[in-house]
PDB file of N, CA, C and O in Angstrom:
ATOM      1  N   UNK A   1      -3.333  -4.905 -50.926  1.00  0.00           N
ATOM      2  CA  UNK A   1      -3.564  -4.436 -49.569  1.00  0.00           C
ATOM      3  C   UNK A   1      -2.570  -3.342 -49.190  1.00  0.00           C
ATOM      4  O   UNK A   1      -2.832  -2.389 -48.456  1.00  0.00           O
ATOM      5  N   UNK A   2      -1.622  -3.542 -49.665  1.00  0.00           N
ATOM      6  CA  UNK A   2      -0.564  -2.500 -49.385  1.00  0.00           C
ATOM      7  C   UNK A   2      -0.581  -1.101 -49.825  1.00  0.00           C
ATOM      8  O   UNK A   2       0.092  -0.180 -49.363  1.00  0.00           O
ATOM      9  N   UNK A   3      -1.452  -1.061 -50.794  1.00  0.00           N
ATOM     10  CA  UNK A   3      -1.196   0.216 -51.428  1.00  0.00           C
ATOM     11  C   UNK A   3      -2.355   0.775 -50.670  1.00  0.00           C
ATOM     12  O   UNK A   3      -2.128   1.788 -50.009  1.00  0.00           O
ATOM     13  N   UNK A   4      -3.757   0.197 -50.658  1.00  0.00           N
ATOM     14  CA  UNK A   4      -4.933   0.140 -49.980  1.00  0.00           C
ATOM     15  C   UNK A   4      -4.526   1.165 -48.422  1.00  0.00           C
ATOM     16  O   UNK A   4      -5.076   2.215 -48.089  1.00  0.00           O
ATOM     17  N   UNK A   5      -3.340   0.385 -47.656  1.00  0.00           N
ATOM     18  CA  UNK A   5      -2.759   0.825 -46.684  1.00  0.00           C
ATOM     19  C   UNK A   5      -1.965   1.799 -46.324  1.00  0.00           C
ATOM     20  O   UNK A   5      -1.813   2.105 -45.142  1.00  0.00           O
ATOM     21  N   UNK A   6      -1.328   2.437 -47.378  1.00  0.00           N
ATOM     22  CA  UNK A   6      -0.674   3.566 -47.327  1.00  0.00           C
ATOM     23  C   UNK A   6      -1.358   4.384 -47.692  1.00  0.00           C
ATOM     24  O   UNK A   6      -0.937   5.471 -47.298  1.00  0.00           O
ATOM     25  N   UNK A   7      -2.234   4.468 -48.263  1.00  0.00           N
ATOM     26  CA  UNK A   7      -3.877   5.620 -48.481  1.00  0.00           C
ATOM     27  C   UNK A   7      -4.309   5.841 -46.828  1.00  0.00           C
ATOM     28  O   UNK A   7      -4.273   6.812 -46.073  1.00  0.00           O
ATOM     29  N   UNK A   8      -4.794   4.220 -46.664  1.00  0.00           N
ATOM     30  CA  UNK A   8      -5.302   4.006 -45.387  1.00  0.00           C
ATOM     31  C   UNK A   8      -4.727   4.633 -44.009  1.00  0.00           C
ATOM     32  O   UNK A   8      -5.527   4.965 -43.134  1.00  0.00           O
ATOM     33  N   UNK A   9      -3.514   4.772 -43.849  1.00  0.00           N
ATOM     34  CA  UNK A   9      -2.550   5.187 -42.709  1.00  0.00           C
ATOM     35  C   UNK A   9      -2.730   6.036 -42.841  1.00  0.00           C
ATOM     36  O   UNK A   9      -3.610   6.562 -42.160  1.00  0.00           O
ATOM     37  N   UNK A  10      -1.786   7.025 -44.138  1.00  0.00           N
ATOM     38  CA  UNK A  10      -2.169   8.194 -44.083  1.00  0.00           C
ATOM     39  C   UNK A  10      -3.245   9.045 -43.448  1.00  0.00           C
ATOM     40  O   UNK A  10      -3.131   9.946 -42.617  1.00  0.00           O
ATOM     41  N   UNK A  11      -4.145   8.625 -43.942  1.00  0.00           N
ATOM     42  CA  UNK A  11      -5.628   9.390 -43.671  1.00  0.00           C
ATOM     43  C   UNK A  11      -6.440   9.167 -42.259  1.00  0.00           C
ATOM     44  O   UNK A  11      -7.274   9.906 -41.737  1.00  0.00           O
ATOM     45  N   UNK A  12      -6.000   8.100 -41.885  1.00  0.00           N
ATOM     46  CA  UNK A  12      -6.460   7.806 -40.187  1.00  0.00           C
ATOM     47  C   UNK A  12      -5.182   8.292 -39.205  1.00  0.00           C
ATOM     48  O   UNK A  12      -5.348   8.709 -38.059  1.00  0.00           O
ATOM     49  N   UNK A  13      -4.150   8.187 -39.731  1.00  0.00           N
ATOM     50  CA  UNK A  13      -2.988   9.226 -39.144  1.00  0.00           C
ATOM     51  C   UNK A  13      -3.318  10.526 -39.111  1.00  0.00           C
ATOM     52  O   UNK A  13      -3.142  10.967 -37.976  1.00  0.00           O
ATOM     53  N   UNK A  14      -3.852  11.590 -40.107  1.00  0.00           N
ATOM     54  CA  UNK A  14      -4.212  12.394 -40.232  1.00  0.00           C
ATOM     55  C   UNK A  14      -5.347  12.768 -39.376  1.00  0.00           C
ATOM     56  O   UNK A  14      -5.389  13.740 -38.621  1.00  0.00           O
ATOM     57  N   UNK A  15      -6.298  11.858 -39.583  1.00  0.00           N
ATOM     58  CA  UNK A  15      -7.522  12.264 -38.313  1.00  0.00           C
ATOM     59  C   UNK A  15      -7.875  12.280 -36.730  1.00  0.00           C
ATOM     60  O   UNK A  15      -8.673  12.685 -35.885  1.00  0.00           O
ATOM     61  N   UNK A  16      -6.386  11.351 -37.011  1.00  0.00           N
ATOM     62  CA  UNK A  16      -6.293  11.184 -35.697  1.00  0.00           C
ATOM     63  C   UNK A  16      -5.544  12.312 -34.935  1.00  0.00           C
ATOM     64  O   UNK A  16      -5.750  12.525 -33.740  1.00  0.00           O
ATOM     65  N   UNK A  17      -4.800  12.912 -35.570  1.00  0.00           N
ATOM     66  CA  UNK A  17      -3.799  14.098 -35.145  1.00  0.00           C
ATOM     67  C   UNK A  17      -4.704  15.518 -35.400  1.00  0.00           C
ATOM     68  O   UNK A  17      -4.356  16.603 -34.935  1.00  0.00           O
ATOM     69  N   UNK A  18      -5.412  15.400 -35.876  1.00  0.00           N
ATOM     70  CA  UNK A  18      -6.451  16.264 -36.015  1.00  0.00           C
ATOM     71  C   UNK A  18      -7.680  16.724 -35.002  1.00  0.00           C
ATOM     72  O   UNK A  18      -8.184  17.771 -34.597  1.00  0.00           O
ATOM     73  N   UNK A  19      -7.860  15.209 -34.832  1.00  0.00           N
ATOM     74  CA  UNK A  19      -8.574  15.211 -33.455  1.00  0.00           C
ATOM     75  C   UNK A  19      -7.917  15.455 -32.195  1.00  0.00           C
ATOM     76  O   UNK A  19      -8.334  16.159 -31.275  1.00  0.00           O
ATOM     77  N   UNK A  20      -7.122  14.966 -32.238  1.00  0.00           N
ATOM     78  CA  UNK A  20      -5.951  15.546 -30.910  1.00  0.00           C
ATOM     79  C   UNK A  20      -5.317  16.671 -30.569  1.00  0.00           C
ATOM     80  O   UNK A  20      -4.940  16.882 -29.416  1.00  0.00           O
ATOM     81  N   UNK A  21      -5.103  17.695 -31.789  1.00  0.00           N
ATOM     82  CA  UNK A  21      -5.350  18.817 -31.780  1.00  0.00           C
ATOM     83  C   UNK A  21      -6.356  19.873 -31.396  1.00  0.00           C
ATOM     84  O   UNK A  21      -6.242  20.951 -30.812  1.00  0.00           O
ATOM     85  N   UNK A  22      -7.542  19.114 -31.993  1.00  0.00           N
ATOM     86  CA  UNK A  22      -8.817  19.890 -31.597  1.00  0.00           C
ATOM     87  C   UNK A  22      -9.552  19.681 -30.026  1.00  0.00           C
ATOM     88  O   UNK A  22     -10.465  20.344 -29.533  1.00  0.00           O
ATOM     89  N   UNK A  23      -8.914  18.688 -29.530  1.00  0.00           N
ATOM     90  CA  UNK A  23      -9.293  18.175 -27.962  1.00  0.00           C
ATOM     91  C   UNK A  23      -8.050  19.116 -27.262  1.00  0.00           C
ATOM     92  O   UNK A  23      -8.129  19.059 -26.035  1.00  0.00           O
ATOM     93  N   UNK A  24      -7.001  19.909 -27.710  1.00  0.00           N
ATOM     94  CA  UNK A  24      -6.626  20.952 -26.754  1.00  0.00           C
ATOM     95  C   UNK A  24      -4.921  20.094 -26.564  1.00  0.00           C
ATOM     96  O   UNK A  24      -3.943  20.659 -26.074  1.00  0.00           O
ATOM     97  N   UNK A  25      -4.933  18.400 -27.180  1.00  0.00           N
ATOM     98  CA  UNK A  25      -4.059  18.073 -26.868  1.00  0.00           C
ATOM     99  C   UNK A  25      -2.447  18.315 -27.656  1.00  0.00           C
ATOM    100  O   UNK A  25      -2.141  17.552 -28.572  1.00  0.00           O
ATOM    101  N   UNK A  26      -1.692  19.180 -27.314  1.00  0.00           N
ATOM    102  CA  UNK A  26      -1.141  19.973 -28.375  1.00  0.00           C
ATOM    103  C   UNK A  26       0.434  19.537 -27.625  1.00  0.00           C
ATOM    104  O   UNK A  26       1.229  20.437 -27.890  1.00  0.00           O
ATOM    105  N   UNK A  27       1.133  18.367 -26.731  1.00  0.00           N
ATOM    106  CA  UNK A  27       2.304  18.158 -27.006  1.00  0.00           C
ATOM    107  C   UNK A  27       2.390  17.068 -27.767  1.00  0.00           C
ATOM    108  O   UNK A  27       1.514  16.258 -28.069  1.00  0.00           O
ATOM    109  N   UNK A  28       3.876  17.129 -28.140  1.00  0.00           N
ATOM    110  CA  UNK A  28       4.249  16.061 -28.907  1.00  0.00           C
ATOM    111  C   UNK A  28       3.967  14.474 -28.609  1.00  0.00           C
ATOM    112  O   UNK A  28       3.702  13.748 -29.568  1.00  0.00           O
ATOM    113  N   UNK A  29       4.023  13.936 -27.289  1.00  0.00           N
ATOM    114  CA  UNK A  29       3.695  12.873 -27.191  1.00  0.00           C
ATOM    115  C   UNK A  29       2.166  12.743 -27.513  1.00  0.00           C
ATOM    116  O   UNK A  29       1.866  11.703 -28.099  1.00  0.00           O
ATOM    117  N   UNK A  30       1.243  13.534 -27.261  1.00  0.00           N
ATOM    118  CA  UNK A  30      -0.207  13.694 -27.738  1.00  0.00           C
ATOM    119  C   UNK A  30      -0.166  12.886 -29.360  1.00  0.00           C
ATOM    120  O   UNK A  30      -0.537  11.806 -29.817  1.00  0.00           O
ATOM    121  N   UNK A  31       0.394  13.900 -29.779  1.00  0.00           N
ATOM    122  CA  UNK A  31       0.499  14.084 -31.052  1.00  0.00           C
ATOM    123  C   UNK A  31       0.863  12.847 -31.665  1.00  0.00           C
ATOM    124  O   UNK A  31       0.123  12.443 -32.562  1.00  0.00           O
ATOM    125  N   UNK A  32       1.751  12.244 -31.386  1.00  0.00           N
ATOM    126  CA  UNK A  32       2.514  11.008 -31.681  1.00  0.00           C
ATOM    127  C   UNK A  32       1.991   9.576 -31.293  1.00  0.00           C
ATOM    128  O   UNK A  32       2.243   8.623 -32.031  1.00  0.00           O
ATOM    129  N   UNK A  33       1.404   9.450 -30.357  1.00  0.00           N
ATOM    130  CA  UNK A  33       0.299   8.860 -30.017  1.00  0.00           C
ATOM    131  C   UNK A  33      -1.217   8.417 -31.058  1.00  0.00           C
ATOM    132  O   UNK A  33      -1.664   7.348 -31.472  1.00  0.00           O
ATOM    133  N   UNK A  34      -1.582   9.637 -31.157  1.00  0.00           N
ATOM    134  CA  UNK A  34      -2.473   9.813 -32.335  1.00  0.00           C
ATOM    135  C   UNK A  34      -2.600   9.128 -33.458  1.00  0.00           C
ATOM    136  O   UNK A  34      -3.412   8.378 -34.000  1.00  0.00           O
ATOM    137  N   UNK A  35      -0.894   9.909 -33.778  1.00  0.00           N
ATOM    138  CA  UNK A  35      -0.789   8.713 -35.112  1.00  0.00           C
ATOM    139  C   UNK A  35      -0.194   7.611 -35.249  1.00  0.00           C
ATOM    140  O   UNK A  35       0.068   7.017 -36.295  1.00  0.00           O
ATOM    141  N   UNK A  36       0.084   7.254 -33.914  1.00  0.00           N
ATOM    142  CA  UNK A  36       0.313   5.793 -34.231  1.00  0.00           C
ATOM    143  C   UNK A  36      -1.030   4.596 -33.942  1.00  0.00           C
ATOM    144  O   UNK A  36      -1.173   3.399 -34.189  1.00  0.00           O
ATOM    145  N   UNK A  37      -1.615   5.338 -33.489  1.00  0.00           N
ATOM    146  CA  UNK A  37      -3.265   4.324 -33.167  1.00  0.00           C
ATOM    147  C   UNK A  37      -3.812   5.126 -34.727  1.00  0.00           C
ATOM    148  O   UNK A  37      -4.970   4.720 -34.824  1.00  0.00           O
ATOM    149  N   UNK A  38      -3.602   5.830 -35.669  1.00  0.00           N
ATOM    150  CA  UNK A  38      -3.604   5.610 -37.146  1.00  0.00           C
ATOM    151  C   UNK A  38      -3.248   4.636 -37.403  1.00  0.00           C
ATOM    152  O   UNK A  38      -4.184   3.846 -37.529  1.00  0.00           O
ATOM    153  N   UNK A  39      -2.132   4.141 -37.596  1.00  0.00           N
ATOM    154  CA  UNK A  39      -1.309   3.781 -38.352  1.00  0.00           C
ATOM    155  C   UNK A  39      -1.587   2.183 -37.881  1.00  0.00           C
ATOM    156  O   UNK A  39      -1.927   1.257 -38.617  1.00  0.00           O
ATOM    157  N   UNK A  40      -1.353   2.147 -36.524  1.00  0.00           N
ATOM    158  CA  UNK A  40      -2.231   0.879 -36.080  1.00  0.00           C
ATOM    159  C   UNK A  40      -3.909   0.104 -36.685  1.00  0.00           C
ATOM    160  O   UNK A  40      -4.091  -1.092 -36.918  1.00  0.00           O
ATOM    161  N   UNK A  41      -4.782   1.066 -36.796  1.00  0.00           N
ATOM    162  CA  UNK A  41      -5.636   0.825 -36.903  1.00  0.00           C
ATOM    163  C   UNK A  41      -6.213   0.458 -38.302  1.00  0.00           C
ATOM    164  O   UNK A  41      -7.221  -0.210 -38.529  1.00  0.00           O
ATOM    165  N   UNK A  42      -5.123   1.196 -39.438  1.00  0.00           N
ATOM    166  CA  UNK A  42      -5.073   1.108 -40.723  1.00  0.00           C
ATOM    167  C   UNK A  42      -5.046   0.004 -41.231  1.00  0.00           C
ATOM    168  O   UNK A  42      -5.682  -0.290 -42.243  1.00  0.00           O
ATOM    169  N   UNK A  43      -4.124  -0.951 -40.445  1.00  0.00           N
ATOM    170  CA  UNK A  43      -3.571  -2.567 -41.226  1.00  0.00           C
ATOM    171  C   UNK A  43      -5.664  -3.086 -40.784  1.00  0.00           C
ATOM    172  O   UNK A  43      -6.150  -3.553 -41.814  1.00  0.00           O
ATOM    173  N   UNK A  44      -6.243  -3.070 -40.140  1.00  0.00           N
ATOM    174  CA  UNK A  44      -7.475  -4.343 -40.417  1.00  0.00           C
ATOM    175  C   UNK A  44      -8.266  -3.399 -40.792  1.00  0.00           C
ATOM    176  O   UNK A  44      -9.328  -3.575 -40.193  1.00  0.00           O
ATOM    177  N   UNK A  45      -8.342  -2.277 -41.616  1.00  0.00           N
ATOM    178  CA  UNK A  45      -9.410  -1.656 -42.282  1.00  0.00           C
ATOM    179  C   UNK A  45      -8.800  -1.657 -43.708  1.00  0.00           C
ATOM    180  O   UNK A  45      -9.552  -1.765 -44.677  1.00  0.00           O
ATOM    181  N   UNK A  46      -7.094  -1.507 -43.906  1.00  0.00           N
ATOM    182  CA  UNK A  46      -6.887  -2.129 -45.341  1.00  0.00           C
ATOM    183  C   UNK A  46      -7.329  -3.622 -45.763  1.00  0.00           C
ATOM    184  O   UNK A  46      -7.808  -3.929 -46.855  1.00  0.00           O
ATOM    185  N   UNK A  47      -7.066  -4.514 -44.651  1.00  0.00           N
ATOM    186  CA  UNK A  47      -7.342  -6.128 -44.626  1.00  0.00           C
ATOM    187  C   UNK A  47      -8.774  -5.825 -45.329  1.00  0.00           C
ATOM    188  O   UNK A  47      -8.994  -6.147 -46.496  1.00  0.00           O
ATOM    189  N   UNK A  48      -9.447  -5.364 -44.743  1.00  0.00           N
ATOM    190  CA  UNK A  48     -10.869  -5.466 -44.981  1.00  0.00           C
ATOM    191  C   UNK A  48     -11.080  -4.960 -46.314  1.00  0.00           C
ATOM    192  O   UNK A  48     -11.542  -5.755 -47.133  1.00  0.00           O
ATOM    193  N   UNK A  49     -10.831  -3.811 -46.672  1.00  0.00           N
ATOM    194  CA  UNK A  49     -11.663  -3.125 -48.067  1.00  0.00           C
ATOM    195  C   UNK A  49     -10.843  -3.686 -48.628  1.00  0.00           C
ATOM    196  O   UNK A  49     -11.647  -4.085 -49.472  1.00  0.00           O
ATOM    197  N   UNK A  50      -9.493  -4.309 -49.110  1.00  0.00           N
ATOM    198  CA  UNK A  50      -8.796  -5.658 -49.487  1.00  0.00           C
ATOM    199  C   UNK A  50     -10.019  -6.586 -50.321  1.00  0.00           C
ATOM    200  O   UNK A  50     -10.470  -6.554 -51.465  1.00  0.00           O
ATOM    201  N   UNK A  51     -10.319  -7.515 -48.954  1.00  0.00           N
ATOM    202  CA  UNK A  51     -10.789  -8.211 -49.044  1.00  0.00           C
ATOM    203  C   UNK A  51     -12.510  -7.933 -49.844  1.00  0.00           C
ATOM    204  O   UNK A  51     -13.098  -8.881 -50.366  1.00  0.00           O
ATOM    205  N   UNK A  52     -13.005  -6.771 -49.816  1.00  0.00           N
ATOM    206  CA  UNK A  52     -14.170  -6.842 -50.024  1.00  0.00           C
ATOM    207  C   UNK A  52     -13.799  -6.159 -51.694  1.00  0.00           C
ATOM    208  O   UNK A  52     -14.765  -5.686 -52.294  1.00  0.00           O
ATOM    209  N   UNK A  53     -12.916  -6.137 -52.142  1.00  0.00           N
ATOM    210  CA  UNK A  53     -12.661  -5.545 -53.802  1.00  0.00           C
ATOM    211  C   UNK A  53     -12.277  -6.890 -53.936  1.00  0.00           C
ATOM    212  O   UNK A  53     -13.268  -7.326 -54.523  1.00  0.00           O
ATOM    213  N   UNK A  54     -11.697  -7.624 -53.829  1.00  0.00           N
ATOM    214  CA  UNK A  54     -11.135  -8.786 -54.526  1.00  0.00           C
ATOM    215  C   UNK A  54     -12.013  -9.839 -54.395  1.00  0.00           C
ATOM    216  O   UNK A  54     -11.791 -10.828 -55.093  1.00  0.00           O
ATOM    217  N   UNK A  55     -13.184  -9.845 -53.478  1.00  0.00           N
ATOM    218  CA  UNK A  55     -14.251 -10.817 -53.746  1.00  0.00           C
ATOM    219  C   UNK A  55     -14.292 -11.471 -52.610  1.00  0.00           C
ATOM    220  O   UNK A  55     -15.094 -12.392 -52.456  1.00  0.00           O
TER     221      UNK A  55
END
């Protein structure tokens, strides 16, 4: 799950700051925000594809 999750963060960190960018929202707390509802959101979508490779 862990490794699952640092893929996982990454990349929903990323989209999320991406999107927040592209909505015009361009300070740092914006920004930081973003990726922490990544990074948040990462742990039960690693849980999950986890769980659905290991059976």
């Amino acid at each position: 799950m862990m490794i699952i999750f640092s893929m996982a963060s990454t990349s929903l960190m990323g989209v999320g700051i991406v999107a927040a960018l592209t909505m015009g929202m361009v300070t740092l707390k914006a920004i930081l925000v973003a990726a922490a509802v990544g990074f948040v959101a990462a742990i039960p979508v690693s849980w999950f594809v986890a769980r659905q490779i290991t059976g």
